[in-house]
N, C-alpha and C positions, 0 to 999 in steps of 0.2 A: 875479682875476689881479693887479692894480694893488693888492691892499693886501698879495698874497702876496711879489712882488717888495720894497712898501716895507720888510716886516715883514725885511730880510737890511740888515744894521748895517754902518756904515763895517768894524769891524773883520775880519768876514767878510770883507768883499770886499777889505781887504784881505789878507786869510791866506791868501784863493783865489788873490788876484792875477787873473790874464787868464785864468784856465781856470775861472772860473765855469760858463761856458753848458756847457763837457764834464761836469760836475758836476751839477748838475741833469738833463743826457741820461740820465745813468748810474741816477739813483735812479727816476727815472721806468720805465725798462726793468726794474728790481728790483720795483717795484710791482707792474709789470704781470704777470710772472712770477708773483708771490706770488699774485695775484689768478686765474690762470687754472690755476694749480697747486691752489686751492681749487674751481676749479668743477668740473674732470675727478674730482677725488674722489667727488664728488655722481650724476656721469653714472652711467644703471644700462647695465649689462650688455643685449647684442642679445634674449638669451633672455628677460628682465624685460618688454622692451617690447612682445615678444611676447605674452606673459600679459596684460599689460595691456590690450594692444587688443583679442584675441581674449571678455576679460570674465571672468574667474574661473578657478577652478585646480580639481583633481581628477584621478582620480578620489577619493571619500572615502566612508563610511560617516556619514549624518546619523539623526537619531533627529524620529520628527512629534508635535508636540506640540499640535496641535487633533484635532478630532473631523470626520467629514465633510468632510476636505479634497479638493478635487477633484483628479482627476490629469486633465490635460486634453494634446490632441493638439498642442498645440504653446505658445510661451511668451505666452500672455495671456486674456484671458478670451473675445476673439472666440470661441478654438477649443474646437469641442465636447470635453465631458469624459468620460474613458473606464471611470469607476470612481472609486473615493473610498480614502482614507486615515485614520487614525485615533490616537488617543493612543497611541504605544508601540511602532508600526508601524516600520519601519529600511529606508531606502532609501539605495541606491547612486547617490551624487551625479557627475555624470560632469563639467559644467563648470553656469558659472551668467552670466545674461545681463540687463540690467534687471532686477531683483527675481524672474527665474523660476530656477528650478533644472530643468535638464536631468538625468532618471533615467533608471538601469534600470527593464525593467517589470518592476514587482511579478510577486509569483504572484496568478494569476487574470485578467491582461490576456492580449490575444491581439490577433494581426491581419488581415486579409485580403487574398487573392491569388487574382485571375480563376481560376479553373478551367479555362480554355481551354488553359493553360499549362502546366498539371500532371501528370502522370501520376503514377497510382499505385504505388507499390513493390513489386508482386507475394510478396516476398519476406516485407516488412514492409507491411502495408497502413497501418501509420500514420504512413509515412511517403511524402513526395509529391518529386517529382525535375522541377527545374524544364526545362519545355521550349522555350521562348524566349530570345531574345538578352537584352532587357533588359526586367527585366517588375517593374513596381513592384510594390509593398506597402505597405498604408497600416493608418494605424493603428486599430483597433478600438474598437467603444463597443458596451454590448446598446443603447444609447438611441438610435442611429443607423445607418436604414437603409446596408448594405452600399456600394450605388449613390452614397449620400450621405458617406460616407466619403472627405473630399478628401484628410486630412494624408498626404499622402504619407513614408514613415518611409525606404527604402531601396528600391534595384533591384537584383537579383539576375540571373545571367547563368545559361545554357542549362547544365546537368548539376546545378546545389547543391540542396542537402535544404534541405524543411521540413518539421516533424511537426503532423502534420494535427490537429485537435482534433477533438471529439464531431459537429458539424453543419455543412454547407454548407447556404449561402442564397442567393437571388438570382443565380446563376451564379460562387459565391466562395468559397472552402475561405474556413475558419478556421484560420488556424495559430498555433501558439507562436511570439511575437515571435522573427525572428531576429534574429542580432548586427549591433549598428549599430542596430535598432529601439527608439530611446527615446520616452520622455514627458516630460512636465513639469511640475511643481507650483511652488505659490506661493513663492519663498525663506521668507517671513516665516512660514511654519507649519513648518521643518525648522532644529532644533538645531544650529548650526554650519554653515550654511550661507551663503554670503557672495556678495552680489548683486555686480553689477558695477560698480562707481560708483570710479570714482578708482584709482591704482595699484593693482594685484595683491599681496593677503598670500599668505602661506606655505599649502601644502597643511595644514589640520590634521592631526595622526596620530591614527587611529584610538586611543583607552586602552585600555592591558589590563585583565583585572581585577587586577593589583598597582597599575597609575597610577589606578585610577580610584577617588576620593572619593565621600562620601553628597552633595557638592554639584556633581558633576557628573553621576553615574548617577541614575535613577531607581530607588528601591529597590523588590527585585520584589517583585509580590502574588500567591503560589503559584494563588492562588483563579482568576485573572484570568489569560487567554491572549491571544496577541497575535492580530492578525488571520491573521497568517502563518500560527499554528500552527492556526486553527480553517480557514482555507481548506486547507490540507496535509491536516489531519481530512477534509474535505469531498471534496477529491481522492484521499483511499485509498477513501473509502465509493462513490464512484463507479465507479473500478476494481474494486469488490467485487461492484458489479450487474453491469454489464459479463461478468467471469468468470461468474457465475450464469445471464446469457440467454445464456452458451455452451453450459450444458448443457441436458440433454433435458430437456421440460417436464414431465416425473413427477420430476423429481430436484430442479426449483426451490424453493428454499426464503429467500424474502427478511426471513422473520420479525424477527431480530437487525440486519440492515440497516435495517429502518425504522425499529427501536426509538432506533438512535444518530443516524439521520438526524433525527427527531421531538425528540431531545433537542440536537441542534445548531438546530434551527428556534427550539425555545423558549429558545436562550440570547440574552439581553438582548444580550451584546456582540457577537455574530456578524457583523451586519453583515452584508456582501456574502453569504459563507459562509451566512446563513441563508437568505436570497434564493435560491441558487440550492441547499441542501438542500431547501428547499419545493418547488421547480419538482421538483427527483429523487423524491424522496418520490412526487408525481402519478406521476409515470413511474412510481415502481414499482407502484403501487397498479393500472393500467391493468396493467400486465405481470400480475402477479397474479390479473386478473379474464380475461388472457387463456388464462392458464394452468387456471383455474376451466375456462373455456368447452371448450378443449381436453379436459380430463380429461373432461367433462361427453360430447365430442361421441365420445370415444375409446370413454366407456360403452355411452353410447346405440347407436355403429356393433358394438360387441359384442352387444348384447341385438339388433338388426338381423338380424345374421348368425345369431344363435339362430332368431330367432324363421323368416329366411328359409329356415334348413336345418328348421326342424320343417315348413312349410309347403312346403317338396320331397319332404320325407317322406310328410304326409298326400299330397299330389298323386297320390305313387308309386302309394301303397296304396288310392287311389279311381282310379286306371287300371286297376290290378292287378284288384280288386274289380268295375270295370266290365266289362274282358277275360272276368271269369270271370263275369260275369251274363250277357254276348251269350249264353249258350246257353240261357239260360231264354224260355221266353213269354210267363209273366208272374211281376210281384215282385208282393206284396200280403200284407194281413191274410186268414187264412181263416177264413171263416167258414160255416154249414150255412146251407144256406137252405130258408127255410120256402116256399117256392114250391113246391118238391119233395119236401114232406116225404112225399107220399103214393106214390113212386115204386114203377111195378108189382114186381113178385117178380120176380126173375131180371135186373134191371136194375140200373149200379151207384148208388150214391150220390149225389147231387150236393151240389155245395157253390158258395159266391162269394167272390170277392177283392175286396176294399176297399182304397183311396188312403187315404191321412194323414189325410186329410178325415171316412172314413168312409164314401164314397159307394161305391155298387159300381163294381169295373173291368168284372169278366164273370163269368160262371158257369163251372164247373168239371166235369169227373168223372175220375175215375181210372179206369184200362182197364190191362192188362197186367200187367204186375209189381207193378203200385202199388192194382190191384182188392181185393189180398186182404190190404191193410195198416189197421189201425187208424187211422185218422187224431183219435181223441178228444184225444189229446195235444197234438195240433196247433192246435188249434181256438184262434182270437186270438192266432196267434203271425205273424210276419213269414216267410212262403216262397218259394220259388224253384220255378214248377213246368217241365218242360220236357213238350214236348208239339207238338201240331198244334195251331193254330190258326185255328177255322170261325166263319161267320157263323151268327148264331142267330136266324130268324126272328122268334120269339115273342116274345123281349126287345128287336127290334132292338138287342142287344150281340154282343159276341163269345162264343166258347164255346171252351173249351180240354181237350182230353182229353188228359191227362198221363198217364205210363207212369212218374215220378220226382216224388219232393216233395225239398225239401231246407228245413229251419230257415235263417232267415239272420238271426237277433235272439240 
């Protein structure tokens, strides 16, 4: 201050005269002006500072440029990861926070929501209608039991939908992420993606294909599908089984389903999409075998029912057959018998009946209508005699005098 003041010459002061010190007031307020008129230029806008503390901008469209990138349930590596990412993969970037990028969830994530809370959509069954005031949802992993699923994604209030996915577990539907349910991956694996560190840039714009260059797009390789399009693949062929165990089990036919599932397992790039082709694939294979069994048991209870109605039939006709033998004496082989062959004149015949065996039942003769019949023809044949039937001393056997023969072979 002392060399500013020497540095003003006799002749200054005297051209100032006595109004120096208003002179110096004056320029000093000019500064000051100038000086504070530069710094408001520089001040950002309420909305700027807002971005800025809040940590990155969005929504945007980014492109992942590693292989096996985790998506994990919240921003850092503590939280477990719910699925993976890949070269080529495009994910909807919603804001970004330390080095993590807050997404949508791809296709193929899902989340979970107690069951106690749900009711089903009678209407639509794949769809669930929440039944609680505030019932969280958290975010899903296959690597992590249901129970142990802490990130909590959103709460949903008593009436809003979610659509149910394939399996409940542990007392938890599976649903498709609803809105507000994000994830998160690593910024440093997503193309244009901008971690939070220092003022907020500008939302990037999405390029069309007119703005976009060979050094900004990746140029496509017809050959090569994205994960997107081979899980999409994976979820029609699912809905394809699906409609299939709707119909009757003589109409199932999975043949052509396994073949494209079998050819998504063995593609190199598949990824996720092949993981859970293989698991459907089992499933069909088991469907099939049950369908085998089915046909199998549907045969078997037709040859059953054959075989039970012929064996009501034979039944009928050994009733029938027995009703009509009560009248007889005896059933047997006839045969002469030589005991008698010398039987006086004027007395009839005698003959004997034999079992299955061979053995004799009883001896025999004909009297009445049956005295003056031939019986040579009959000899070793199966008959029917009807008759009285006496004790026979001599043989201690029976003895039957029939007045009827009847064939029954």
């Amino acid at each position: 201050m002392q060399a500013r003041k020497d540095s003003v010459g006799p002749a200054m002061r005297s051209a100032c005269g006595g109004h120096l010190p208003f002179v110096l007031l004056l320029v000093v307020v000019l500064m000051v002006s100038l000086v504070g008129a530069q710094q408001d230029t520089n001040l950002p806008v309420a909305s700027e500072i807002g971005r800025a503390t809040q940590g990155g901008v969005g929504p945007y469209v980014a492109d992942v440029t590693g292989n096996d990138v985790y998506i994990r349930s919240g921003p850092g590596t503590n939280f477990y990861h719910c699925g993976k990412l890949y070269k080529g993969d495009r994910v909807q970037v919603i804001k970004a926070e330390r080095g993590w990028s807050c997404i949508a969830p791809p296709p193929g994530c899902f989340s979970w929501i107690a069951m106690q809370y749900v009711s089903i959509n009678l209407d639509n069954p794949s769809m669930g209608i929440v039944t609680g005031a505030k019932v969280d949802v958290y975010a899903g992993s296959d690597y992590v039991e249901p129970m142990h699923s802490t990130s909590k994604q959103v709460t949903l209030g008593r009436g809003q939908n979610v659509r149910l996915l394939s399996e409940e577990k542990d007392d938890y539907y599976k649903i498709a992420p609803p809105e507000g349910a994000y994830l998160w991956v690593s910024s440093q694996f997503l193309k244009g993606a901008q971690p939070a560190v220092g003022p907020a840039v500008p939302t990037p714009a999405v390029p069309t294909p007119a703005e976009t260059t060979p050094q900004q797009a990746p140029v496509a390789q017809p050959e090569t599908r994205s994960q997107s399009d081979l899980l999409n693949e994976y979820y029609a062929l699912s809905k394809l089984v699906k409609e299939e165990r709707q119909k009757a089990v003589a109409d199932q036919d999975y043949t052509v389903i396994k073949e494209k599932l079998a050819k998504l397992v063995a593609a190199t790039e598949a990824g996720r999409a092949a993981r859970y082709a293989e698991f459907t694939l089992k499933q069909v294979e088991r469907f099939e075998l049950a369908c085998t069994v089915a046909k199998e048991i549907k045969l078997q209870s037709q040859e059953l029912k054959k075989t039970t109605t012929k064996i009501g039939e034979a039944r009928a006709a050994r009733l029938a057959q027995i009703n009509d033998m009560g009248r007889f004496a005896v059933i047997g082989k006839l045969q002469s018998s030589t005991l008698y062959e010398s039987t006086p004149t004027g007395l009839a015949k005698r003959y004997r009946i034999l079992d299955e065996s061979g053995k004799t039942i009883c001896y025999v003769s004909p009297k009445g209508a049956a005295a003056g019949k031939d019986l040579t023809g009959l000899i070793g044949r199966k008959v029917g005699l009807v008759g009285e039937i006496q004790p026979h001393q001599a043989t201690a056997r029976a003895f039957v005098s029939f007045t009827e023969i009847i064939p029954l072979d």
